[in-house]
C-alpha positions in Angstrom: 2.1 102.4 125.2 2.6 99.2 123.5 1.3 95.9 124.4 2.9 92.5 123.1 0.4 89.8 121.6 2.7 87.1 122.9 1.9 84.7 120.4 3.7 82.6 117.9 1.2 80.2 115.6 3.6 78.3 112.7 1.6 77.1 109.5 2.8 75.6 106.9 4.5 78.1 105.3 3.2 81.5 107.1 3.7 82.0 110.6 2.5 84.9 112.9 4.7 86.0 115.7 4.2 88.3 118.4 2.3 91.5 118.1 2.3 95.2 119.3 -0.6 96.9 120.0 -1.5 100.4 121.3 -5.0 102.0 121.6 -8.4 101.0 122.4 -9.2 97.3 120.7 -8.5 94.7 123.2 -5.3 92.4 122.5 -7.8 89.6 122.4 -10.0 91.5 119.4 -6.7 91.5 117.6 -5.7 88.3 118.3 -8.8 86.9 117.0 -9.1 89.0 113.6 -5.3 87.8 113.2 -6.4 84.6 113.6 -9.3 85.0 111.1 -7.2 86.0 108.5 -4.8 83.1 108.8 -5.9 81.1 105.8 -5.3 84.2 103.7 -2.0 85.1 104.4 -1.3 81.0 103.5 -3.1 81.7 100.3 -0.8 84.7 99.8 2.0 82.6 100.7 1.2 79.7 98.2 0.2 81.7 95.1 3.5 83.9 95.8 6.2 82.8 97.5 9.2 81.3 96.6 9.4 77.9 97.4 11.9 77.4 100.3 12.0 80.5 100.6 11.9 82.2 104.5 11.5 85.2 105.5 9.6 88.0 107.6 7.6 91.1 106.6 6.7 93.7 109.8 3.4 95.8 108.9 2.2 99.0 110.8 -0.8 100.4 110.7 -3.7 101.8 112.3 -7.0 100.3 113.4 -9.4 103.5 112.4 -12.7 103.9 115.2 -14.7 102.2 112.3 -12.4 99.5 112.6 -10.8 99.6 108.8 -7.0 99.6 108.5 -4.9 102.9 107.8 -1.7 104.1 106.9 -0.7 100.4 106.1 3.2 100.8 106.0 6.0 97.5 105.0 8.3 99.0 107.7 10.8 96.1 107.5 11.1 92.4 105.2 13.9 89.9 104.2 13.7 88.7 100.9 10.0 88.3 100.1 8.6 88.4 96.9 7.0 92.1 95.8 3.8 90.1 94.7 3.7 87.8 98.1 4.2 91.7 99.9 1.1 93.0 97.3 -0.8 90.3 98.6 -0.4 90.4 102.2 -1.0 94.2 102.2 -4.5 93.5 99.8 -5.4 91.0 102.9 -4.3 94.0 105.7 -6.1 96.6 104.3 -9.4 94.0 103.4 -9.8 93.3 107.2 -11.8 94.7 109.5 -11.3 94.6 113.2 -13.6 95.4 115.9 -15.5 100.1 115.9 -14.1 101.5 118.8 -15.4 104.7 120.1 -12.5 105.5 122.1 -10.1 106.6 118.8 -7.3 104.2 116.6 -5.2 101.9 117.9 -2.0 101.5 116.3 -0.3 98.0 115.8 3.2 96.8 114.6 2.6 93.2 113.3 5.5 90.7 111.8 4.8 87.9 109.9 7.2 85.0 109.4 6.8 82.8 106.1 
């Protein structure tokens, strides 16, 4: 089953729109990690991106029981940069969500830049 994040935060630049999620760390867990991680996907976004550029990148991956990221996979982007799409997937695979003993949760995630 997945769950929609319904969420849409627009940065200067980045923006995160909504997510799916199916597993065992609560929406709100996500939501908040996401959240966390916000300055580093601008960061990604200035050091890479083309300027005026827009576009979206949609991730999958799983959130392991120890809470690291797996099987990171680019399933889908419009015309970003290979080092802005290096850098976002360096961020992905850095951040940690919440251990959950009750297995992985898998998410599909787009971001908007």
């Amino acid at each position: 089953m997945r769950v929609w994040l319904g969420w849409v935060v627009v940065l200067s630049g980045c923006a995160t729109v909504p997510t799916q999620s199916s597993g065992k760390v609560s929406v709100d867990s996500i939501r908040a990690v996401m959240n966390a991680q916000r300055p580093e996907f601008m960061r990604c976004h200035s050091a890479h991106g083309e300027r005026g550029a827009h576009g979206s990148m949609v991730f999958v991956w799983n959130i392991a029981p120890d809470g690291t990221v797996e099987g990171l996979s680019l399933v889908n982007q419009t015309t970003a940069p290979a080092p802005l799409v290096q850098c976002v997937e360096k961020v992905l695979n850095d951040t940690r969500f919440p251990v959950s003993a009750d297995g992985a949760t898998g998410i599909t995630y787009p971001l908007m830049f």
